[in-house]
CHARMM-style PDB file with segment names, atoms N, HN, CA, C and O in Angstrom:
ATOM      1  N   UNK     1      -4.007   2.674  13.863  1.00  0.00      PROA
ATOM      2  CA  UNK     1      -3.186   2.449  12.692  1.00  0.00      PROA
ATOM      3  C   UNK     1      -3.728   3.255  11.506  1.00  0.00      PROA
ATOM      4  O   UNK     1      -3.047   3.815  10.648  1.00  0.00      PROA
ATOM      5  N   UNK     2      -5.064   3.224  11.596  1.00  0.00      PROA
ATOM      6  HN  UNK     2      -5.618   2.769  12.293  1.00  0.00      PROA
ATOM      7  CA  UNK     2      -5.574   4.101  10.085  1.00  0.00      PROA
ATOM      8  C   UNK     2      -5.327   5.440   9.966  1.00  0.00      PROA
ATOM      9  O   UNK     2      -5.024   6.107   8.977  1.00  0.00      PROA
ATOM     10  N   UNK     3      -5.528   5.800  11.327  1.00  0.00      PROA
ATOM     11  HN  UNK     3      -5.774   5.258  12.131  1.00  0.00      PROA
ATOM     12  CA  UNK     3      -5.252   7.502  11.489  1.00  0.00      PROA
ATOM     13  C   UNK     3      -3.695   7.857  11.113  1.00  0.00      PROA
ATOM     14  O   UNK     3      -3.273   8.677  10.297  1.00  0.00      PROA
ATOM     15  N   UNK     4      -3.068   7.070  11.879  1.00  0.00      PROA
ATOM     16  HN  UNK     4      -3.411   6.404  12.542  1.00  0.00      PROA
ATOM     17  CA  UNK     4      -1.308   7.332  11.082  1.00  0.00      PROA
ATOM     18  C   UNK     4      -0.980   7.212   9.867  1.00  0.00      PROA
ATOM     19  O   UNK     4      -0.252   8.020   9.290  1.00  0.00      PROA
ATOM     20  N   UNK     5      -1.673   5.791   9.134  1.00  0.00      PROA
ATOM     21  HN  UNK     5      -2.264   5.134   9.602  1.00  0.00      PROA
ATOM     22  CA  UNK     5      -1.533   5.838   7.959  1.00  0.00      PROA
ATOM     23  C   UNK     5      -1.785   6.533   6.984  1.00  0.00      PROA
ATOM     24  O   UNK     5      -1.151   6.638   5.934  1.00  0.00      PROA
ATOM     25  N   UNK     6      -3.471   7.426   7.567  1.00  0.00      PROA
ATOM     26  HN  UNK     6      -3.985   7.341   8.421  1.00  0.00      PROA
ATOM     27  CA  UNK     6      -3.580   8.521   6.961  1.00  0.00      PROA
ATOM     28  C   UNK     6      -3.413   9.498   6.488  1.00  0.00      PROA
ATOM     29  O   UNK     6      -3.884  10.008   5.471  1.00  0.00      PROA
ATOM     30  N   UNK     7      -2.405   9.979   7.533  1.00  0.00      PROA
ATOM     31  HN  UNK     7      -2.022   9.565   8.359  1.00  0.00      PROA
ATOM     32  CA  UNK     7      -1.828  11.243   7.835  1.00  0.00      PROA
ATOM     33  C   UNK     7      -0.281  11.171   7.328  1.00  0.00      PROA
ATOM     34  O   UNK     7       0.388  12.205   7.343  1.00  0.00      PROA
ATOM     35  N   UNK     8       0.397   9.684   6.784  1.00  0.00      PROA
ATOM     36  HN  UNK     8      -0.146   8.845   6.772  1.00  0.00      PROA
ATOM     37  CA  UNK     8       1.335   9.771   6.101  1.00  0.00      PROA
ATOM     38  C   UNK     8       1.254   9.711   4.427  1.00  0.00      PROA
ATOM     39  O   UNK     8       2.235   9.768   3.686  1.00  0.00      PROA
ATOM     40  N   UNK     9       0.099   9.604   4.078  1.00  0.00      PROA
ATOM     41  HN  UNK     9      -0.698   9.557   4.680  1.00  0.00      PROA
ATOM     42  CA  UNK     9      -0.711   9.596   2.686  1.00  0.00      PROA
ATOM     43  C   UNK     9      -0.689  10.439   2.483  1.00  0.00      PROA
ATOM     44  O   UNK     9      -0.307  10.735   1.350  1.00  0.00      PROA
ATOM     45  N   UNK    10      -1.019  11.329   3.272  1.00  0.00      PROA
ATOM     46  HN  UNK    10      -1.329  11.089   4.192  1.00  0.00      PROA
ATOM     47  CA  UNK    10      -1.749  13.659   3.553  1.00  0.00      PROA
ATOM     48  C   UNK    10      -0.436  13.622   2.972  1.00  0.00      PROA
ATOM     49  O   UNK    10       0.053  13.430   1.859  1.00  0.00      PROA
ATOM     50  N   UNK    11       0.026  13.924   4.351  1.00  0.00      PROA
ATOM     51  HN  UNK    11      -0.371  14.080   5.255  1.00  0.00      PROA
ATOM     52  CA  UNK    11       1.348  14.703   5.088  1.00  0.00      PROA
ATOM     53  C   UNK    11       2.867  14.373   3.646  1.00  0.00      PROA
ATOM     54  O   UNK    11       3.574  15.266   3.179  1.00  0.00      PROA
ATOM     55  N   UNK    12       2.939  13.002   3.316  1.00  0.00      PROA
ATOM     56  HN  UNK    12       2.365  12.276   3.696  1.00  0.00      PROA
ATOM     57  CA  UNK    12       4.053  12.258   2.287  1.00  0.00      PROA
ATOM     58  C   UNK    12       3.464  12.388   1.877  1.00  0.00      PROA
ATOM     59  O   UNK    12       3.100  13.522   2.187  1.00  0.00      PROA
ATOM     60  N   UNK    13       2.898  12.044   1.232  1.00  0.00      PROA
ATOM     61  HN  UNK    13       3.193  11.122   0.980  1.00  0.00      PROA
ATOM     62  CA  UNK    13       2.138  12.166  -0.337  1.00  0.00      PROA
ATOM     63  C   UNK    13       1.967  10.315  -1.160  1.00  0.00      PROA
ATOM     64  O   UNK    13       1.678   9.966  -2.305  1.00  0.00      PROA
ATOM     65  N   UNK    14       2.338   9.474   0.190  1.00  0.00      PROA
ATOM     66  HN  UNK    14       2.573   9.758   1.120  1.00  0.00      PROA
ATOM     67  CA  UNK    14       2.985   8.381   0.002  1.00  0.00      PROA
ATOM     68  C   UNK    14       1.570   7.631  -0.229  1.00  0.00      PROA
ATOM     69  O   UNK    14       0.504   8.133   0.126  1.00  0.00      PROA
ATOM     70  N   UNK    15       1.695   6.202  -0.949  1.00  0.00      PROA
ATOM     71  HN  UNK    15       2.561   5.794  -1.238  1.00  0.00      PROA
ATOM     72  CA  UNK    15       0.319   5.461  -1.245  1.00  0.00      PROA
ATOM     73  C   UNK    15       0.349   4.800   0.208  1.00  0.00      PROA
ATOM     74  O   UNK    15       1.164   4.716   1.127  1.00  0.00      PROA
ATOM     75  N   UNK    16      -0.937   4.379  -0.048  1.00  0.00      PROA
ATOM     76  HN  UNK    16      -1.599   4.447  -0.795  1.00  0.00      PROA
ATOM     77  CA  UNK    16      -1.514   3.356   1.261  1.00  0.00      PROA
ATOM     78  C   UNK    16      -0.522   2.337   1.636  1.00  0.00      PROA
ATOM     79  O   UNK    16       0.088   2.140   2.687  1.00  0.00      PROA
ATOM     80  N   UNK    17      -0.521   1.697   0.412  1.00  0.00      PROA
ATOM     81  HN  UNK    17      -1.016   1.856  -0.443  1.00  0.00      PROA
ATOM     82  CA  UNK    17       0.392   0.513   0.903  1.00  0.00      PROA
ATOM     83  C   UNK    17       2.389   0.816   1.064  1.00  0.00      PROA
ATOM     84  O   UNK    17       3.058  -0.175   1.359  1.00  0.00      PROA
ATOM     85  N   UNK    18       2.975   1.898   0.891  1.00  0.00      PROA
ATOM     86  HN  UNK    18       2.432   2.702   0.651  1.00  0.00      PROA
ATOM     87  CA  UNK    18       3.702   2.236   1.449  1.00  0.00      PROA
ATOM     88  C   UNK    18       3.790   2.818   2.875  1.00  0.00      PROA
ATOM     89  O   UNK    18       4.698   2.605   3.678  1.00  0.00      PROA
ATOM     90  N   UNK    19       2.715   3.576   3.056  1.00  0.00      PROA
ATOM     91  HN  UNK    19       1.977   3.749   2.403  1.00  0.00      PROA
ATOM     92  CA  UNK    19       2.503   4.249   4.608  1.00  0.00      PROA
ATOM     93  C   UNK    19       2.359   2.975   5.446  1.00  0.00      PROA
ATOM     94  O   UNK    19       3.073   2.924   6.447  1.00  0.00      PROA
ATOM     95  N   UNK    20       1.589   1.992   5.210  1.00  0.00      PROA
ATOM     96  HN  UNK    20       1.009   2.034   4.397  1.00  0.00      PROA
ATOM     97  CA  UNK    20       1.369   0.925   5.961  1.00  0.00      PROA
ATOM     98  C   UNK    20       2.901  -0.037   5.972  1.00  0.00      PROA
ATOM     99  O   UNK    20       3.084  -0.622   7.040  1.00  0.00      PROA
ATOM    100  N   UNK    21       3.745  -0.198   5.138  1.00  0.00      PROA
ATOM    101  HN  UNK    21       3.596   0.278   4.270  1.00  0.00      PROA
ATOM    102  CA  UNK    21       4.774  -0.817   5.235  1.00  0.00      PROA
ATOM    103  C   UNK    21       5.664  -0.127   6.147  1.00  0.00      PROA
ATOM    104  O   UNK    21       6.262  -0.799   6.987  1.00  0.00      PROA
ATOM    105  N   UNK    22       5.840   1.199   6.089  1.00  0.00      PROA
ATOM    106  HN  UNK    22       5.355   1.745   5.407  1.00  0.00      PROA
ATOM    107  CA  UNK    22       6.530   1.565   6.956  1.00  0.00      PROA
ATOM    108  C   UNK    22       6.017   2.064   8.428  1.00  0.00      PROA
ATOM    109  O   UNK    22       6.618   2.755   9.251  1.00  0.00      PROA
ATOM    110  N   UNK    23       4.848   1.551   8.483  1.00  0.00      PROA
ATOM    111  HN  UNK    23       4.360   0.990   7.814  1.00  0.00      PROA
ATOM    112  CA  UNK    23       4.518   1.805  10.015  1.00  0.00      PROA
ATOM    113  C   UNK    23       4.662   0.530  10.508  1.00  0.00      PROA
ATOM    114  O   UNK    23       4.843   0.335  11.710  1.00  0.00      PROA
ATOM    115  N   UNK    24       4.584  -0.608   9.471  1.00  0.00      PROA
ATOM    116  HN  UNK    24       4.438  -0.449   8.494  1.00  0.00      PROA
ATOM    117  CA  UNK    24       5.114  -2.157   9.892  1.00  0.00      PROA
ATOM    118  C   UNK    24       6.317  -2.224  10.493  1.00  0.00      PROA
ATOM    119  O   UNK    24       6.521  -2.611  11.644  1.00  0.00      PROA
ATOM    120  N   UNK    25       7.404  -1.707   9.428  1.00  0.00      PROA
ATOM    121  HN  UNK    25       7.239  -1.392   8.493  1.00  0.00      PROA
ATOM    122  CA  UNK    25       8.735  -1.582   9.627  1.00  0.00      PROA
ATOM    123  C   UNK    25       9.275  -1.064  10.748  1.00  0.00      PROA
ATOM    124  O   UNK    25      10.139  -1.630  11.418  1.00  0.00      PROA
ATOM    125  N   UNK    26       8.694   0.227  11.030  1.00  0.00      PROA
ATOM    126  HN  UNK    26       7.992   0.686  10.485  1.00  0.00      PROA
ATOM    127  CA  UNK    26       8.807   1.305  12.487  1.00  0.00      PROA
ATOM    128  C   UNK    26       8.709   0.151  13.465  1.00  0.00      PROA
ATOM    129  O   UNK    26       9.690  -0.460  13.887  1.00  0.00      PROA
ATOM    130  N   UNK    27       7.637  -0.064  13.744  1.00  0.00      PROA
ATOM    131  HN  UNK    27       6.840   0.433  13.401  1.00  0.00      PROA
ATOM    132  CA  UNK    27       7.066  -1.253  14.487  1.00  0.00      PROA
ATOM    133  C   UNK    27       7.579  -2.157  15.178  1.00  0.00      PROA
ATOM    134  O   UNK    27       7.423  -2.446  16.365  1.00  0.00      PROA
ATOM    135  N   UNK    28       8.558  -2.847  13.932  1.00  0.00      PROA
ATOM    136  HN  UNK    28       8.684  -2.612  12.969  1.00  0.00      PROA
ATOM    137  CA  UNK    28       9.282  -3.789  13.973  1.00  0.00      PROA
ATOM    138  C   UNK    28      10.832  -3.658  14.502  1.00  0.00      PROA
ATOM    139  O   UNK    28      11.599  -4.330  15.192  1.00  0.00      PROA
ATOM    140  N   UNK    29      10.860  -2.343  13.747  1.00  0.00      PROA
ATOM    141  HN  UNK    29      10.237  -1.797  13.186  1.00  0.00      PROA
ATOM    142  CA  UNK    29      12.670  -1.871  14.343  1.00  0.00      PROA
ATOM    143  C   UNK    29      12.608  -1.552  15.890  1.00  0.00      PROA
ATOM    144  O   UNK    29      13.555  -1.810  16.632  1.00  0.00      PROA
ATOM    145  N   UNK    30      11.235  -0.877  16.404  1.00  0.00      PROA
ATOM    146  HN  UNK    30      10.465  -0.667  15.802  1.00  0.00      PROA
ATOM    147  CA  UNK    30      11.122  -0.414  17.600  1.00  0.00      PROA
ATOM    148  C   UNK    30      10.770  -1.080  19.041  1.00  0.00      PROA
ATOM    149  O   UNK    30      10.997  -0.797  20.217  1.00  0.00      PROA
ATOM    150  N   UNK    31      10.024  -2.227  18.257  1.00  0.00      PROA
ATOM    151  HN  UNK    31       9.839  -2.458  17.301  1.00  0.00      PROA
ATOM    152  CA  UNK    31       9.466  -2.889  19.500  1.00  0.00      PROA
ATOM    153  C   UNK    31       8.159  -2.280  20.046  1.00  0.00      PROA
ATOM    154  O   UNK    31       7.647  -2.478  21.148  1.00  0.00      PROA
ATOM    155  N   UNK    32       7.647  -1.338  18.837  1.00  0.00      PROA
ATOM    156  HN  UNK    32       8.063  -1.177  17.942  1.00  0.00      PROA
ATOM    157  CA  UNK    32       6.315  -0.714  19.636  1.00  0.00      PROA
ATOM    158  C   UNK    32       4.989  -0.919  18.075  1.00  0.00      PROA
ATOM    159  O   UNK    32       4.853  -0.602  16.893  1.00  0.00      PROA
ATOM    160  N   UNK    33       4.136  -1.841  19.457  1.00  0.00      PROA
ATOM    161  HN  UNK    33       4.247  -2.099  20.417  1.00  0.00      PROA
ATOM    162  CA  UNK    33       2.661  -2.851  18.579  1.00  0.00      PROA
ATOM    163  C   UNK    33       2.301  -1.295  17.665  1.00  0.00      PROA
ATOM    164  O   UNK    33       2.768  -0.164  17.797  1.00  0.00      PROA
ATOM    165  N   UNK    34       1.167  -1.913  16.631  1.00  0.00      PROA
ATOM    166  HN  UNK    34       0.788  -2.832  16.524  1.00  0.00      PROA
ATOM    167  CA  UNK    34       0.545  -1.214  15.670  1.00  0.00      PROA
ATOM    168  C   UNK    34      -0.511  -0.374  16.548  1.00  0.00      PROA
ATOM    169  O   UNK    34      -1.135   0.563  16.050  1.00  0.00      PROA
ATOM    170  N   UNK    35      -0.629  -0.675  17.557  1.00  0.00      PROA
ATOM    171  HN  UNK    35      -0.122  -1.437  17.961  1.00  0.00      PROA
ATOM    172  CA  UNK    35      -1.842  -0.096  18.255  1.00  0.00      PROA
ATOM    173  C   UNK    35      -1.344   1.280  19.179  1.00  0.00      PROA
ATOM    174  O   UNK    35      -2.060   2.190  19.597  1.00  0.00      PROA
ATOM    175  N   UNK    36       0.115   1.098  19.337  1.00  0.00      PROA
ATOM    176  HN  UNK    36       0.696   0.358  18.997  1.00  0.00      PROA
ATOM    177  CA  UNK    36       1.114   2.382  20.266  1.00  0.00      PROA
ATOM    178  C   UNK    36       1.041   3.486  19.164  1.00  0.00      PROA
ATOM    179  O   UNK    36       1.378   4.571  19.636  1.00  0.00      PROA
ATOM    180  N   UNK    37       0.575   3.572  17.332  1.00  0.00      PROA
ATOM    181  HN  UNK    37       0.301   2.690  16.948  1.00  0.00      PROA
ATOM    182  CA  UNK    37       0.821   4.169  16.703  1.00  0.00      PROA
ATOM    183  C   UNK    37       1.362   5.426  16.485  1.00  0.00      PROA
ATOM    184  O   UNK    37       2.103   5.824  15.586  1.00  0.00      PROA
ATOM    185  N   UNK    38       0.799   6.089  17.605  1.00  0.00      PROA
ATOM    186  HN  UNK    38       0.198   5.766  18.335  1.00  0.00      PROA
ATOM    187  CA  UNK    38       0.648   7.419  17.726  1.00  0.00      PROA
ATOM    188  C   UNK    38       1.814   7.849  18.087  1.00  0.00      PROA
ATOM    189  O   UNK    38       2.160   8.876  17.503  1.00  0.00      PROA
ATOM    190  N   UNK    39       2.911   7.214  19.225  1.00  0.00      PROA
ATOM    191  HN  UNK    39       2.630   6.380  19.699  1.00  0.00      PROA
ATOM    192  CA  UNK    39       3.715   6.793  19.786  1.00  0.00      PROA
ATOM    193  C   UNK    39       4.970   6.551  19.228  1.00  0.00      PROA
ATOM    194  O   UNK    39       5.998   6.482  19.902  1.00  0.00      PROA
ATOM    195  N   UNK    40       4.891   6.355  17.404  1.00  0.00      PROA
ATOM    196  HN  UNK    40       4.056   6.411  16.857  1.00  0.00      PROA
ATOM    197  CA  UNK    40       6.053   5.537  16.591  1.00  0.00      PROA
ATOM    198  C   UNK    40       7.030   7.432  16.890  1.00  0.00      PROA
ATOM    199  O   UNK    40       6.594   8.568  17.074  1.00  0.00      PROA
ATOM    200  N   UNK    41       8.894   6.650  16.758  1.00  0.00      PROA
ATOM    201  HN  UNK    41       9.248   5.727  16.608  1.00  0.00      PROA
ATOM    202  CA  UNK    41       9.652   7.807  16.262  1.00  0.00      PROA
ATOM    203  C   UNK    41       9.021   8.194  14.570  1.00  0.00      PROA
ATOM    204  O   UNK    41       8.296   7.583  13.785  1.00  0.00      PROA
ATOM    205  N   UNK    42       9.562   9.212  14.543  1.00  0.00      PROA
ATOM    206  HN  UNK    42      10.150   9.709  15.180  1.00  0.00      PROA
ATOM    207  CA  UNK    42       9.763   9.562  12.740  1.00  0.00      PROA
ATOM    208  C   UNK    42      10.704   9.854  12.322  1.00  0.00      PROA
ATOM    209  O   UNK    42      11.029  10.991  11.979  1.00  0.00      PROA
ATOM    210  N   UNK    43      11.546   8.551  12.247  1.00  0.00      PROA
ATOM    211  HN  UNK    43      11.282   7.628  12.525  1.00  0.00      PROA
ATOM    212  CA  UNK    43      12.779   9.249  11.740  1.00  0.00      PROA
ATOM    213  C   UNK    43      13.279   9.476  10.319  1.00  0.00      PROA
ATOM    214  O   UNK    43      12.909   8.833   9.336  1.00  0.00      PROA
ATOM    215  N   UNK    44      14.141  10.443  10.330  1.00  0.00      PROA
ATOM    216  HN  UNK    44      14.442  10.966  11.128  1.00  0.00      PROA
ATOM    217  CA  UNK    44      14.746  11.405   9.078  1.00  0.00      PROA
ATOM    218  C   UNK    44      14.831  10.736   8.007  1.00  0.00      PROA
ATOM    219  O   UNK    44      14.723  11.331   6.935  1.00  0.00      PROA
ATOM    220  N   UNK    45      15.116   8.884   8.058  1.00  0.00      PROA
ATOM    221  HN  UNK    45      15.203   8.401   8.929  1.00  0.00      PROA
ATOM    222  CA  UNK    45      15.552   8.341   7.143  1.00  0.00      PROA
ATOM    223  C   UNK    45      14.688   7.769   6.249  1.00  0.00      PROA
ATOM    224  O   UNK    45      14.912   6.928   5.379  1.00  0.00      PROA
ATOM    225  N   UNK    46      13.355   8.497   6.662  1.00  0.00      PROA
ATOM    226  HN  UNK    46      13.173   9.181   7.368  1.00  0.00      PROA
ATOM    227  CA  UNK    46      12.466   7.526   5.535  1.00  0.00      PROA
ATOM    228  C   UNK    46      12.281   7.412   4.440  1.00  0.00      PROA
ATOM    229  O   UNK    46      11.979   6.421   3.776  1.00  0.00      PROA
ATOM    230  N   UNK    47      12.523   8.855   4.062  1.00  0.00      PROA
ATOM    231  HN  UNK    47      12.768   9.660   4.601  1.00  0.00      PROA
ATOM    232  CA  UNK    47      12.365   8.978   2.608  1.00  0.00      PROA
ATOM    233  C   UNK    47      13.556   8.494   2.092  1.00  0.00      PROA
ATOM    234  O   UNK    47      13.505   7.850   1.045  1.00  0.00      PROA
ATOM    235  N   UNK    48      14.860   8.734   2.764  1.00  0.00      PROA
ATOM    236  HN  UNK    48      14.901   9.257   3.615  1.00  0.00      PROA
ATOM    237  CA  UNK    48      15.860   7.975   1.919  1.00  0.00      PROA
ATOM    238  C   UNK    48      16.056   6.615   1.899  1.00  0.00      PROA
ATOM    239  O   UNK    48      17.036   6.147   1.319  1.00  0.00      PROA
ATOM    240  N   UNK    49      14.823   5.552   2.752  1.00  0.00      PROA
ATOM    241  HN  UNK    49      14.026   5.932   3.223  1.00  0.00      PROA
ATOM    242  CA  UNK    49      14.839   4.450   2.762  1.00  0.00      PROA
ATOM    243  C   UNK    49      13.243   3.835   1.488  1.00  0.00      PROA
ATOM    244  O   UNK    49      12.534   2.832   1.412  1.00  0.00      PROA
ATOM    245  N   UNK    50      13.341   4.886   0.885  1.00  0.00      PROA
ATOM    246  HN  UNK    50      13.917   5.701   0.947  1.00  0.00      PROA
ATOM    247  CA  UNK    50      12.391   4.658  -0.003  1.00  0.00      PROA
ATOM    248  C   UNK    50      10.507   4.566  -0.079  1.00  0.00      PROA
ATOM    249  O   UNK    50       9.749   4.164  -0.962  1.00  0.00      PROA
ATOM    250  N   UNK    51      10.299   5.071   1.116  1.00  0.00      PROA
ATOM    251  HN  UNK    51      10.915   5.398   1.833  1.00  0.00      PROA
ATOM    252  CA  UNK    51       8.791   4.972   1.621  1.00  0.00      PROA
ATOM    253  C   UNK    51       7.678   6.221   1.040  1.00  0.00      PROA
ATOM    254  O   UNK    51       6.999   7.001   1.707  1.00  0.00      PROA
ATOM    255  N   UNK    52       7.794   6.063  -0.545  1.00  0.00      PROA
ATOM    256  HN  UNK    52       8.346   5.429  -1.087  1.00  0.00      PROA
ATOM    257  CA  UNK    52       7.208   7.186  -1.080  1.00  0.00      PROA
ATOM    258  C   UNK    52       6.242   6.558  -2.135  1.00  0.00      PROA
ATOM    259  OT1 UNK    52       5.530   7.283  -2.830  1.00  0.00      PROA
TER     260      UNK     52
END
């Protein structure tokens, strides 16, 4: 989980506690644990779902 979250902090420019909400969210829409991380889709809609 930290390494993804990390790399959406880098990569977005997004704070901690947004990167972590939306790897919750992913998670949750997908059916795939915090631990599959690596594994999550990325889809297109994130930024227009506000994860910045």
């Amino acid at each position: 989980m930290e390494p993804a979250k990390g790399m959406l902090v880098l990569v977005c420019g997004w704070t901690v506690a947004a990167a972590f909400t939306a790897l919750r969210t992913i998670s949750q829409r997908t059916n795939v644990t915090s631990a599959d991380g690596n594994r999550f889709p990325a889809p297109a809609s994130w930024a227009a779902e506000g994860y910045r």
